[in-house]
C-alpha positions as a Markdown table, in Angstrom:
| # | Residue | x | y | z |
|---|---|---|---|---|
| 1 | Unk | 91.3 | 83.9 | 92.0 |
| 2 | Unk | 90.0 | 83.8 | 95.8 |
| 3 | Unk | 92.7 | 83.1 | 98.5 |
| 4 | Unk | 93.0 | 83.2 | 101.9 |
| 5 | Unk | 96.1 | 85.8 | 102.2 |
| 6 | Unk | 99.5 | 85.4 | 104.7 |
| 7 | Unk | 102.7 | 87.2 | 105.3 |
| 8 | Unk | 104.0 | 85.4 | 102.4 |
| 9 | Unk | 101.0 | 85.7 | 99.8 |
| 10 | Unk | 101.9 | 88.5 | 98.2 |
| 11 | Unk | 105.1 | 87.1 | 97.1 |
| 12 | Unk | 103.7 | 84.3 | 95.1 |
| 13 | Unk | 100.7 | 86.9 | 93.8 |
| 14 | Unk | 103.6 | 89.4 | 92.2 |
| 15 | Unk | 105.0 | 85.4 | 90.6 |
| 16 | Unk | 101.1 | 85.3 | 88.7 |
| 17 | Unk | 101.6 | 88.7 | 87.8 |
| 18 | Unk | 104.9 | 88.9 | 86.3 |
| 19 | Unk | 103.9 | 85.9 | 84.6 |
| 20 | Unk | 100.5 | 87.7 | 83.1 |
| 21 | Unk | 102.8 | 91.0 | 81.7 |
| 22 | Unk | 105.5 | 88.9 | 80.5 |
| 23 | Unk | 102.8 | 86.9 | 78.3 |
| 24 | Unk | 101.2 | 90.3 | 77.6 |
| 25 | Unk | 104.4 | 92.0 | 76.4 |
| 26 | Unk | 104.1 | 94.1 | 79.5 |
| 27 | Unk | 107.0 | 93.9 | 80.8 |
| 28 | Unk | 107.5 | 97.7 | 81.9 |
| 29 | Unk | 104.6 | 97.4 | 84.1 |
| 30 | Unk | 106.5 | 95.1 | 86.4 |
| 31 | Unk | 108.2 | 97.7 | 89.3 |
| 32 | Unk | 105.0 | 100.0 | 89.9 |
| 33 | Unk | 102.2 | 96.8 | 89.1 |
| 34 | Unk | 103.9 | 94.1 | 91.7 |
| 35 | Unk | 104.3 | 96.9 | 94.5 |
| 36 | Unk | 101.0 | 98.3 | 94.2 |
| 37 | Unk | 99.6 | 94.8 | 94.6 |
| 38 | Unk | 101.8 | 93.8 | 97.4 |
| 39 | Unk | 100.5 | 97.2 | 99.2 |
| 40 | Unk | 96.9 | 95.7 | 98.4 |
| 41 | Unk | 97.4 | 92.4 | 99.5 |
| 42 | Unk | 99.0 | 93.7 | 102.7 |
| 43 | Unk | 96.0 | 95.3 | 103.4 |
| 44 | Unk | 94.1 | 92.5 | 103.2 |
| 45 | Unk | 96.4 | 90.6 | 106.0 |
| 46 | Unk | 96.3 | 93.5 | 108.1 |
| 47 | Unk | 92.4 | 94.7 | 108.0 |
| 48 | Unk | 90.5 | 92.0 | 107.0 |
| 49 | Unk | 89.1 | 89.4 | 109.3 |
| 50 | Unk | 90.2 | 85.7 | 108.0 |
| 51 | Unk | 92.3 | 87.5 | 105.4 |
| 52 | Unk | 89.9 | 85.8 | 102.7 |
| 53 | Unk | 90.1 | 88.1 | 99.0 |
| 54 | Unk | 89.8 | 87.7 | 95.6 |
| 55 | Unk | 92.1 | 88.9 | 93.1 |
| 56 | Unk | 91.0 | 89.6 | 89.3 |
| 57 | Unk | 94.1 | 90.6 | 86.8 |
| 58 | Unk | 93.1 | 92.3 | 83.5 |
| 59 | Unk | 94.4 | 93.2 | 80.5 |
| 60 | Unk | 92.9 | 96.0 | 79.2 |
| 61 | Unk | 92.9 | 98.2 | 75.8 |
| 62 | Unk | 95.1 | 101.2 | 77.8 |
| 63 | Unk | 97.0 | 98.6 | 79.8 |
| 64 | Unk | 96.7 | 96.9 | 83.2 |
| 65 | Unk | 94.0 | 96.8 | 85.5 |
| 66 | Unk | 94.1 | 94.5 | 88.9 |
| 67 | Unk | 91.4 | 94.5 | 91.4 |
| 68 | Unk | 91.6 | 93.3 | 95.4 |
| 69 | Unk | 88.1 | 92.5 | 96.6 |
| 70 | Unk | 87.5 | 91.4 | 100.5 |
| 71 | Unk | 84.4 | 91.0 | 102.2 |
| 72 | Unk | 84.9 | 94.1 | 104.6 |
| 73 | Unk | 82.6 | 97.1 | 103.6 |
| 74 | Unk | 83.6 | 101.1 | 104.0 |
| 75 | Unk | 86.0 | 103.5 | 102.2 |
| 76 | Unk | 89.3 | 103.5 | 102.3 |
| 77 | Unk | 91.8 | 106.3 | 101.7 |
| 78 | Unk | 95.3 | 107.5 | 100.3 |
| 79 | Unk | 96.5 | 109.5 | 103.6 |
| 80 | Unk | 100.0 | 110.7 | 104.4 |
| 81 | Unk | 101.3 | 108.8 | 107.7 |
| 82 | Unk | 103.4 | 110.8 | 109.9 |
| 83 | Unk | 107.4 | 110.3 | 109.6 |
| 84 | Unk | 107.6 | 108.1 | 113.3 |
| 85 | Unk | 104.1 | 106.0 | 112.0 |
| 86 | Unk | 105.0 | 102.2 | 111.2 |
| 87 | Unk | 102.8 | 101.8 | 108.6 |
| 88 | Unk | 99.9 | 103.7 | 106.6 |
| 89 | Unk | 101.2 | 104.7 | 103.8 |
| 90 | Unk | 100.5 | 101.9 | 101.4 |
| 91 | Unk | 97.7 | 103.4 | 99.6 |
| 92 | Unk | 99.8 | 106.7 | 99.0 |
| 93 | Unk | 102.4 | 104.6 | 97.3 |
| 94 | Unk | 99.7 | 102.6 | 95.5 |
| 95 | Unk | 98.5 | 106.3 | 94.3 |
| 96 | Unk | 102.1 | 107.5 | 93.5 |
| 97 | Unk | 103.0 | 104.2 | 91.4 |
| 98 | Unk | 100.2 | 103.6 | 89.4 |
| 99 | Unk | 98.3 | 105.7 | 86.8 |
| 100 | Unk | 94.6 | 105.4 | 88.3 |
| 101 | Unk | 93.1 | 103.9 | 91.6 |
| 102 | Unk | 90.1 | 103.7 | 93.4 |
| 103 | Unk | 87.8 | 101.8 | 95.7 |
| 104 | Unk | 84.2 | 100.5 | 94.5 |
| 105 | Unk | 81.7 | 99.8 | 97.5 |
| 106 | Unk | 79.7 | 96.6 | 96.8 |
| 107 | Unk | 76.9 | 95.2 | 99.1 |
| 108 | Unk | 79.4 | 92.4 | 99.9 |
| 109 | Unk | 82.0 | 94.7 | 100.7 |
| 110 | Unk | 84.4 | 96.6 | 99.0 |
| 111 | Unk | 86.6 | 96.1 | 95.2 |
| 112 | Unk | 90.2 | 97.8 | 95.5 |
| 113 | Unk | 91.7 | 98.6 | 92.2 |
| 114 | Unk | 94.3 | 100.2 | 90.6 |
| 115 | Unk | 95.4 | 101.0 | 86.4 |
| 116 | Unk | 98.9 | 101.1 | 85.1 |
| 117 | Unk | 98.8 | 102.2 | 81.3 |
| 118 | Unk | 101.1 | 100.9 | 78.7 |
C-alpha cells in the first residue's frame, strides 16, 4: 500500500494491521506490532519530505514481518535520546518491542522493517 502519511495515519494503519493478525490468528502480536509501526510511520511524517511511503505487511513462516519504505536515502539508527529530548527514541522502542529490525538502503531510498515472531 503507498500513502501519503498525516498526524492521523498511523491510527488507521494499526486498524489494517489488527485486521491482518486477527485473520492470521495473531492476535498476540498486536501491543509490540501496532507501536512499532506507529514509531515507523511517525518517522515518515517527521523526516520525509511530502510524507509519501509504502507499507508492505507479511506473514511469514516465524511470524510477522512489516516494512516502511520512503523515498529518502541514508541510514538510520536506534539511539538513546537524552531524558529532557522531545522525541528520538522511536527506533529504540521499535528495537525493544519487536524481535528483529533493520534498515535496507535501496537506490530509491531506504526500506524500514521490523520482525515480531509467533
Amino acid at each position: 500500500m503507498a500513502f501519503t502519511v498525516g498526524e492521523h495515519s498511523a491510527g488507521h494503519m494499526r486498524r489494517i494491521l489488527r485486521m491482518f493478525l486477527t485473520r492470521w490468528e495473531l492476535d498476540h502480536l498486536t501491543d509490540p506490532a501496532t507501536l512499532a509501526l506507529t514509531e515507523l510511520v511517525a518517522n515518515v511524517v517527521r523526516h520525509v519530505s511530502g510524507r509519501r511511503c509504502s507499507v508492505l505487511i507479511l506473514r511469514e513462516p516465524c511470524g510477522l514481518r512489516v516494512e516502511v519504505a520512503d523515498g529518502v536515502p541514508g541510514p538510520v539508527h536506534a539511539k538513546a535520546a537524552g531524558p529532557l529530548d522531545a522525541g528520538g527514541r522511536g527506533l529504540v522502542l521499535v528495537e525493544a518491542v519487536t524481535d528483529r529490525w533493520g534498515v535496507d538502503e535501496r537506490v530509491d531510498g531506504k526500506t524500514v522493517w521490523f520482525e515480531c515472531d509467533a
